[in-house]
Each structure stands twice: as C-alpha cells, then as structure tokens.
C-alpha positions as YAML, in Angstrom:
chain: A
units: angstrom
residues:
- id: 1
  name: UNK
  ca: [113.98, 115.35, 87.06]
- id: 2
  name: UNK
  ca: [116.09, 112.47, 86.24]
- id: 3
  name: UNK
  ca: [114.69, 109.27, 84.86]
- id: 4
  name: UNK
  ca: [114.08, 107.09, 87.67]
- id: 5
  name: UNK
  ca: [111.89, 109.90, 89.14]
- id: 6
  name: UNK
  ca: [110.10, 110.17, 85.56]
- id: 7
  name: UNK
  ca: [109.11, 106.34, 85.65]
- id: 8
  name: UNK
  ca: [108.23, 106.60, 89.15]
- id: 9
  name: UNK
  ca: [105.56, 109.16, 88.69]
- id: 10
  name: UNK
  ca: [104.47, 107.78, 85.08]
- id: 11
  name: UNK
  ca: [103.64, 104.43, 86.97]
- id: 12
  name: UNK
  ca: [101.59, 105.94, 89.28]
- id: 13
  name: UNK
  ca: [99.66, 108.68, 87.12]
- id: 14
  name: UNK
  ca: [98.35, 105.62, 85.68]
- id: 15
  name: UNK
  ca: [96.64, 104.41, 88.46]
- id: 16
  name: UNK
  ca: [95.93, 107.70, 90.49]
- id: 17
  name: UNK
  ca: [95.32, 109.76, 88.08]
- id: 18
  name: UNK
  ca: [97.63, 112.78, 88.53]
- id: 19
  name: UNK
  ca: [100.52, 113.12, 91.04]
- id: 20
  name: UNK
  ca: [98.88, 115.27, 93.28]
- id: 21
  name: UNK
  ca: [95.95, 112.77, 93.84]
- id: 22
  name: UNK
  ca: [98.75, 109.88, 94.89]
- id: 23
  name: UNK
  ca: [100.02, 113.11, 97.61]
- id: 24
  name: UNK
  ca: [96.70, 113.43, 98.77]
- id: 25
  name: UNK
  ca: [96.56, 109.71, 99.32]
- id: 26
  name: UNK
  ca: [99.61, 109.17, 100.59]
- id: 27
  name: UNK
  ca: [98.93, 112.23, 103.03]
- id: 28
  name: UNK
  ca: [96.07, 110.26, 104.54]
- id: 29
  name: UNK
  ca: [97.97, 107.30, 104.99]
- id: 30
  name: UNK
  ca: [100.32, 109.03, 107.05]
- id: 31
  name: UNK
  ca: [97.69, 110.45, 109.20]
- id: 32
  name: UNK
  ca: [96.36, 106.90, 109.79]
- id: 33
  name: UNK
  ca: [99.68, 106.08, 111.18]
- id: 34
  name: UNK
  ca: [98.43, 108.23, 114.41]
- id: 35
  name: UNK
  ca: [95.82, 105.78, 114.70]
- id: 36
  name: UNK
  ca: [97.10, 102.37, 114.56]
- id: 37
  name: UNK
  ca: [96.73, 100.48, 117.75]
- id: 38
  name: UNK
  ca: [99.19, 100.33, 120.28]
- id: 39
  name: UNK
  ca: [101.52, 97.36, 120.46]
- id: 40
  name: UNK
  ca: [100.73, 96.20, 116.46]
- id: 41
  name: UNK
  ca: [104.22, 97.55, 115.11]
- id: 42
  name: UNK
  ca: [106.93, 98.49, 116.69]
- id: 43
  name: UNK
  ca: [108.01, 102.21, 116.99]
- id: 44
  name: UNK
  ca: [110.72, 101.72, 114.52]
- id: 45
  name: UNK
  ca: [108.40, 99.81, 111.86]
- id: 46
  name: UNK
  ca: [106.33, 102.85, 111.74]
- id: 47
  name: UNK
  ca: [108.70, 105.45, 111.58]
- id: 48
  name: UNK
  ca: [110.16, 103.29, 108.67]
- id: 49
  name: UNK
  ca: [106.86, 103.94, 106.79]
- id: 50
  name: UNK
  ca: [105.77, 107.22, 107.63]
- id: 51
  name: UNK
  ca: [109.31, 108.44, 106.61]
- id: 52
  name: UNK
  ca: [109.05, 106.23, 103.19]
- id: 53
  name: UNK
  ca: [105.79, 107.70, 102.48]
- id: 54
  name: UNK
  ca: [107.68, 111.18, 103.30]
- id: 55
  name: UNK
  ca: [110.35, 110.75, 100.70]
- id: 56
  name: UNK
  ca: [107.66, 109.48, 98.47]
- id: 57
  name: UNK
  ca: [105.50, 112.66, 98.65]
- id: 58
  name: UNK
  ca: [107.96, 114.69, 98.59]
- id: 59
  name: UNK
  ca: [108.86, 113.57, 94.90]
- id: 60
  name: UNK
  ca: [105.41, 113.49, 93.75]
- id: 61
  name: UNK
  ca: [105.36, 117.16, 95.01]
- id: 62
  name: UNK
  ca: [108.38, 118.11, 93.46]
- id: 63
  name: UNK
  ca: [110.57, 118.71, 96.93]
- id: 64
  name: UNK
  ca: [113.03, 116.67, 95.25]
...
C-alpha cells in the first residue's frame, strides 16, 4: 500500500471507525443512486459518482 492510500484510509478510520464500515457506507450510497429522481442530474453526473465511490471502495477493500 503506498502512502497516499495509507493517509487516505487513516483519515477516514477516524471518522468511520474501521474501513469496512466507510465500504458499507459507501455501498449504500451507491444504491441510492438507483433512486434519485429523474431529471435532477444528468446521466453523466451520476455515473461520475457512482464510479468515484467505486474506485473509492475498492481501496478501502483492498482491490487496489
């Protein structure tokens, strides 16, 4: 793991405890994604997130 991925996670154990929780979290806020009403973002906007929060998981899992 190099360093930026070391202070990445250490920021965020600190507020989420562990991170697995921040996964789980992060998890959920991709399945809200499938909910947001239609015509608030556009397409692009939200693939922009979900695949953010996709790269983030993935390092808090390890899939790195």
């Amino acid at each position: 793991m190099n360093q930026r991925t070391q202070k990445f996670m250490a920021l965020f154990e600190g507020a989420y405890g562990s991170p697995a929780e921040l996964a789980d979290i992060l998890d959920l806020g991709l399945e809200m994604l499938f909910y947001v009403e239609e015509g608030a973002f556009s397409q692009r906007e939200l693939q922009r997130v979900a695949g953010a929060l996709r790269d983030i998981n993935g390092v808090l899992r390890g899939n790195t």
